[in-house]
N, C-alpha and C positions, 0 to 999 in steps of 0.2 A: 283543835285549836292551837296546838304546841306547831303542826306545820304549819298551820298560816301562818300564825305569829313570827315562825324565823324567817317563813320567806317575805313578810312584811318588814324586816329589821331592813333586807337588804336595801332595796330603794331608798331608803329614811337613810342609812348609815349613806349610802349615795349624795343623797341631799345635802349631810350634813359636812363631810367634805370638800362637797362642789363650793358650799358659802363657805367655810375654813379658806380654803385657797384662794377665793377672792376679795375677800371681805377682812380675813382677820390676820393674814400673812405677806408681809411685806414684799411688793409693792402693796398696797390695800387698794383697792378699786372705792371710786363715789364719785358724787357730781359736784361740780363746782359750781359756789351761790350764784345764784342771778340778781338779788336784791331780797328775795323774798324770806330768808332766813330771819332777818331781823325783827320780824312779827312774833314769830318762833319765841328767841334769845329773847329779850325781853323780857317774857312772862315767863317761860321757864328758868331764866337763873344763869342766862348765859351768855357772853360777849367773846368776841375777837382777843386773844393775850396779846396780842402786838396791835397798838394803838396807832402807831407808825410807821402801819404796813403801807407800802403802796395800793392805791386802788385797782392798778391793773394786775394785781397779783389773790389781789383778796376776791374779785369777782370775774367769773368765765372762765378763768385760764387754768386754775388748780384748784382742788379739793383740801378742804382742810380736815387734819385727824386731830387737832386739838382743840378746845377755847376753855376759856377761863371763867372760874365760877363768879359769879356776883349776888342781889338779891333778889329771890324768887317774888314771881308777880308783879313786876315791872310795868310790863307791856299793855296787859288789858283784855289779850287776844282770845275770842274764844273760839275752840275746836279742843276736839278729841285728840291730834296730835299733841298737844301742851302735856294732856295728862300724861303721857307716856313718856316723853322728852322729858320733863319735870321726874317722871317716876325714876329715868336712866339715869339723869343728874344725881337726884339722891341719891344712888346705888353707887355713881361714881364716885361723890364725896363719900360716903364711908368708906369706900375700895382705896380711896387713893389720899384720904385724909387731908381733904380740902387743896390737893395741889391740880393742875391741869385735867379737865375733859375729856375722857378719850370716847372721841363720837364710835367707836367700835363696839363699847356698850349698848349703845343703840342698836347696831346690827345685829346681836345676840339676841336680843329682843324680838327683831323681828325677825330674825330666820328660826327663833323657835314655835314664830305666832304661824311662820309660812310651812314649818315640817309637820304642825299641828295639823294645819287644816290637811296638808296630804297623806298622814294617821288616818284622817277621819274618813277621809274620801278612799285608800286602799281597804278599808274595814267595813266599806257597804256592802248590804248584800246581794243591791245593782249589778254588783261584779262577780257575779255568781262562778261564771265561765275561767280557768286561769289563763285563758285567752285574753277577757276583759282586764282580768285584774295585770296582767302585762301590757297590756296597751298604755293603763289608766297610768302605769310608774313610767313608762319608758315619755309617755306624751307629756306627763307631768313635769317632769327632767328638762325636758326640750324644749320646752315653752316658757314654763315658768321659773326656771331657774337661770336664763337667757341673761346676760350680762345687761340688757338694755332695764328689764327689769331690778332686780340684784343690785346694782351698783348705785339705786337711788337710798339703800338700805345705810350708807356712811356718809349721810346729807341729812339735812331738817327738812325737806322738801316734806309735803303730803300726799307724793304718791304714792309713798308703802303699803300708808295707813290704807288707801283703795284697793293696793294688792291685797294684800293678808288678808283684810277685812270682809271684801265682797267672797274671798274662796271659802273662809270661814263659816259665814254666811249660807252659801250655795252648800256647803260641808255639813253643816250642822240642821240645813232645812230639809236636804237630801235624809238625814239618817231620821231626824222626826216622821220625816212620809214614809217611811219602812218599819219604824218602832209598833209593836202592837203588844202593850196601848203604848200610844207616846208617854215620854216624861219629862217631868216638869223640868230635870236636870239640862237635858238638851235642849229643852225650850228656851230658860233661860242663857244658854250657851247662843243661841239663837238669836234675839233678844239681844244681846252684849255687843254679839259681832254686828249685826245689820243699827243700831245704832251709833256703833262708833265707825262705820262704813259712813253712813249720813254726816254724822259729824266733824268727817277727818277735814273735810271745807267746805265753803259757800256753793263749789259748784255739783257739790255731790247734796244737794238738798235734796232736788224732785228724783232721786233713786231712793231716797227717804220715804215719799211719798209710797212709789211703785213699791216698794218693800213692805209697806204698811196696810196695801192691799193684799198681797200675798200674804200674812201674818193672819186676815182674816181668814185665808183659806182655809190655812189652817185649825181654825177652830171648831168644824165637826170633826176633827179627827179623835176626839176621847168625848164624853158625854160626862165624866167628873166632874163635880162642882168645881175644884181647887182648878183643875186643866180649863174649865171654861173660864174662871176669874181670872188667871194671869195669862192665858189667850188674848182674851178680852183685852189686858188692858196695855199690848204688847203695842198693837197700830196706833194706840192714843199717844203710847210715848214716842213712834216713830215721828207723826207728825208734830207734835210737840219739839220734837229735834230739829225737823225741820224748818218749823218758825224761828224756833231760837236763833239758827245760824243763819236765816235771812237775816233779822230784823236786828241784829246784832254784829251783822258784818260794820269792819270799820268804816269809816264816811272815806276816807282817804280812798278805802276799795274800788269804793261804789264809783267815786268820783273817777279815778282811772279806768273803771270798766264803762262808765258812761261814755267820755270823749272815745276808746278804743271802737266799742259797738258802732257808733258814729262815723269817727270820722275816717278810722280803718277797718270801716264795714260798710256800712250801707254807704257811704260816698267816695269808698277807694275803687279805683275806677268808671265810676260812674260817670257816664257822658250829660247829665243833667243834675249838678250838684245844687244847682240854685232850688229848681224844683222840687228837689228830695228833700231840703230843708222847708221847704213853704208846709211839705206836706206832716212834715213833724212837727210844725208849728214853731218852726224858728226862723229866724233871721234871714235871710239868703246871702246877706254881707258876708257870713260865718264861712262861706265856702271855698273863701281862701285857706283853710285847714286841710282843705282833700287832700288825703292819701298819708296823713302825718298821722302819728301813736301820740302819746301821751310824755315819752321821753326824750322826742327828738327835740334836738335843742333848735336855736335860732329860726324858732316859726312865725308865721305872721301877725301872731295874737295868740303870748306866752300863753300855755295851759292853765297856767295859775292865776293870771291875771285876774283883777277885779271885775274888768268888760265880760268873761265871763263866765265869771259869777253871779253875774247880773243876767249875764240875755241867753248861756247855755245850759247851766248845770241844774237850775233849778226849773228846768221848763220841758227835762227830756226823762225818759223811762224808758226799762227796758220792757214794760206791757206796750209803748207806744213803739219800740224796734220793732217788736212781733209783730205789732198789727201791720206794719210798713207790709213787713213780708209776707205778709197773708194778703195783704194786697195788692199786689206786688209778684203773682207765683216764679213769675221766669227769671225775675230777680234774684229770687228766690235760690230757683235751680242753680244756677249760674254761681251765687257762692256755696252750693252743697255740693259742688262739683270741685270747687277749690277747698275742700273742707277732704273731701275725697281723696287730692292728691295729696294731703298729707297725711290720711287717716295708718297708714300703711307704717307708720316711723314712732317708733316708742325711743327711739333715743335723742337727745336734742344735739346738735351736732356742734351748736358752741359751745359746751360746758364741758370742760376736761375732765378728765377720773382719775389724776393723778397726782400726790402732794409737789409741791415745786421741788422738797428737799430728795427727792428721789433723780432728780436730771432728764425727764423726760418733757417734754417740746410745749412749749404752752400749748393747752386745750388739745393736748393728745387725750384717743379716745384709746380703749382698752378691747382687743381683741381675742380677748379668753369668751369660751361660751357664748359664743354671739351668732352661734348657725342660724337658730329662727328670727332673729331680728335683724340679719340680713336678705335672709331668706323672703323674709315678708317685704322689706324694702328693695330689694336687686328683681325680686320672680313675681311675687303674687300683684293682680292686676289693682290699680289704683285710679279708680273708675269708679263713679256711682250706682251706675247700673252693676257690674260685680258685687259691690256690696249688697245691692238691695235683693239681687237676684239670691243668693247665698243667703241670705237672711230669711227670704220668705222660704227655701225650700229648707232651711232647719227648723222654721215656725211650722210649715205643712206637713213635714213629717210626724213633730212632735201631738198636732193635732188631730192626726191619723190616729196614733197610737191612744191617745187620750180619751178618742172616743170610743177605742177597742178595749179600753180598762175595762179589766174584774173587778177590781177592789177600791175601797176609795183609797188604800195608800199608794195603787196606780195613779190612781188621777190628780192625786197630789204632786209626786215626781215630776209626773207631767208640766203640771201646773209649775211649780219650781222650776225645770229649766227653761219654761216658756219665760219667765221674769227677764230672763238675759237678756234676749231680743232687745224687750222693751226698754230694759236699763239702757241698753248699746242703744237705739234710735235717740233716747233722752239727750244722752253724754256725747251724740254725734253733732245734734242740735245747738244744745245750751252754749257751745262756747263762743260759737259763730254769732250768738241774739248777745251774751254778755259780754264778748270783747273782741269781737268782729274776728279781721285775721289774726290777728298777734297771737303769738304763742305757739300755734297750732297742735305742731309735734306734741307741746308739751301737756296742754290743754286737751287735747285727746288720747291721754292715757288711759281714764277711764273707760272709756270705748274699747281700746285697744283690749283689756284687759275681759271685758264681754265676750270680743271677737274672736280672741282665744280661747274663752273657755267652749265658743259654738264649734270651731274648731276643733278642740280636744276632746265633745261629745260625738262629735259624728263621727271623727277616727275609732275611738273607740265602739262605737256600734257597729261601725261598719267589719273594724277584727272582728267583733263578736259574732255576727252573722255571717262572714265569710267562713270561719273556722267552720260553724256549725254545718255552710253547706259542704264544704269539701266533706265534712266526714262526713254524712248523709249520704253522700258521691259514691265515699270510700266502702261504703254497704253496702 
């Protein structure tokens, strides 16, 4: 145990450098708001200290390291971000005795929650081989320590909360399926993560769901009373999480993901806008809106307008977007293929990572650590068929193996990283049905963060099995 344990320092002590130099030493790397911070600040306790900033400095172009405290629970907003953002705040005002914010408490936070989960995952006993256990640090590094991911860690965004959360997750679900007997400690460790993965926002709801199904897998894995009751009642809180953050997303959300789904989805480029709307059950007037979001300004019939709110907002859904698309297949395809060519790009390319007071270029992006997030956007194919092709054969392999399990804490494993997939098909879908194109990049982080981990499982299996056959060779 004494040499694992040093040779597990090394990659950790890695990790914790690599965020050190980006994150907490000047220049500091993060993303600059787009709008959506102020959901955040609000209920957490935080605002802008320059009231009389310009706008075009305060959003897109520069990253902020400071804001000013105010009073907590303002805003209203609920997710699993707030608590955390709330919890840095506190820690700030004591640290700093009620003077400026330093969003780098944040990042501490989450680069401890991100070296956690790759603790947990270099201490499987998956990793049997130190072939595996070298793949698992070096691909861990590579991927996930990528600048595109990293530099959301000095922002209020909630794609941290996805990162940390889902590895957590997979980290802590992985070590239950090899536990004998499992225990209630990493259940609950379990449990924490894949709820506040559902809860970090609205769009990570239905991984709530799929997490909630896997939760049940898990409960033949101990035949204990106490392991079957808080088994048991692990999926009730998952979906319970997931209602909450539907039914509780703000009206302002919903209403912006409505017109986007709309009228920068299903009727951006579409050569029959009139008809698209007949079949949603609207207007066909309305289709002077084609190809417009929700913030462009001087359009035909303001977004806000009264007109409608009378003849669109209350007459559209997104179960009625699905069904468009289910009716619809080649339509269908056609934006899954535009969904495709952005699937590939975890960084947004208008939001800088840099404070202004540092002198570098509006909305410069940061080019520390950023081989695989290049990599993935310069080399690997951004094509639908690549993706799905790639998908099925890490689903096929894994269901190979699952049916060649001995034990049920094989088939567990199995089980567990079959959930990726399906998470990744969810968060490939969802964004395209709630707010058409907009966002994309951004919008498909989740995914991105699936795609990687399918990635960094077959890399590693593949070392694994290679190794094993050269020596096999070498006898």
């Amino acid at each position: 145990m004494k040499n694992k344990w040093t040779w597990e320092w090394l990659p950790l002590t890695a990790a914790a450098a690599i965020l050190s130099f980006m994150l907490l030493l000047k220049p500091i790397v993060g993303v600059a708001d787009n709008g959506d911070f102020l959901r955040i600040m609000g209920t957490a306790g935080l605002a802008y200290p320059d009231q009389a900033e310009p706008r075009a400095d305060r959003y897109f172009a520069f990253m902020h390291r400071q804001f000013a405290f105010t009073g907590l629970g303002g805003g209203g907003y609920v997710s699993a971000e707030v608590v955390l953002v709330t919890a840095a705040s506190l820690i700030g005002r004591w640290l700093l005795g009620g003077q400026l914010f330093d969003i780098r408490i944040l990042s501490v936070v989450y680069s401890i929650l991100l070296i956690t989960a790759f603790a947990i995952l270099l201490r499987l006993r998956l990793l049997a081989s130190p072939a595996a256990r070298i793949a698992c640090a070096a691909v861990f590094l590579l991927l996930f320590l990528d600048v595109g991911y990293t530099a959301y860690f000095n922002s209020l965004f909630g794609e941290p909360m996805s990162l940390v959360f889902l590895l957590l997750t997979l980290a802590t679900a992985l070590r239950l399926a090899e536990q004998r007997p499992p225990r209630l400690g990493a259940l609950a460790g379990f449990a924490v993560a894949a709820i506040c993965l559902t809860a970090a926002k609205l769009q990570n709801a239905p991984a709530g769901l799929l997490l909630a199904v896997l939760a049940l897998r898990l409960l033949p894995l101990s035949a204990a009373p106490a392991w079957r009751r808080f088994a048991a009642a692990v999926p009730a809180l998952l979906v319970l999480t997931a209602g909450i953050m539907y039914f509780t997303a703000p009206a302002e959300l919903k209403t912006i993901n409505q017109y986007q789904a709309v009228y920068y989805g299903i009727l951006k480029d579409s050569p029959t806008p009139e008809q698209d709307l007949r079949e949603l059950g609207l207007d066909p007037k309305l289709a002077d809106l084609q190809n417009t979001n929700y913030f462009m300004p001087n359009t035909a019939i303001p977004q806000q307008s009264e007109e409608l709110k009378r003849t669109f907002y209350p007459h559209i859904s997104h179960r009625a977007i699905a069904w468009f698309y289910v009716t619809h297949p080649a339509r269908f395809w056609d934006k899954l293929q535009v969904t495709a060519n952005n699937a590939m790009t975890i960084r947004p390319g208008y939001l800088g990572n840099y404070e202004k007071a540092e002198g570098f270029k509006r909305g410069q992006l940061s080019s520390s650590f950023n081989i695989w997030s290049e990599l993935k956007r310069r080399v690997l194919p951004h094509s639908l068929g690549a993706l799905l092709s790639f998908g099925s054969l890490y689903s096929l392999v894994l269901l190979a193996v699952r049916t060649g399990a001995r034990s049920r804490s094989e088939t567990a494993v199995c089980e567990t990283l079959l959930c990726i997939p399906l998470i990744a098909a969810v968060a490939f879908v969802v964004p395209l049905i709630g707010d058409g194109e907009a966002d994309m990049e951004k919008h498909l982080f989740l995914f991105n963060i699936c795609f990687d981990i399918m990635v960094a499982v077959s890399l590693i299996w593949l070392v694994h099995h290679a190794v094993n056959f050269l020596r096999r060779r070498a006898f």
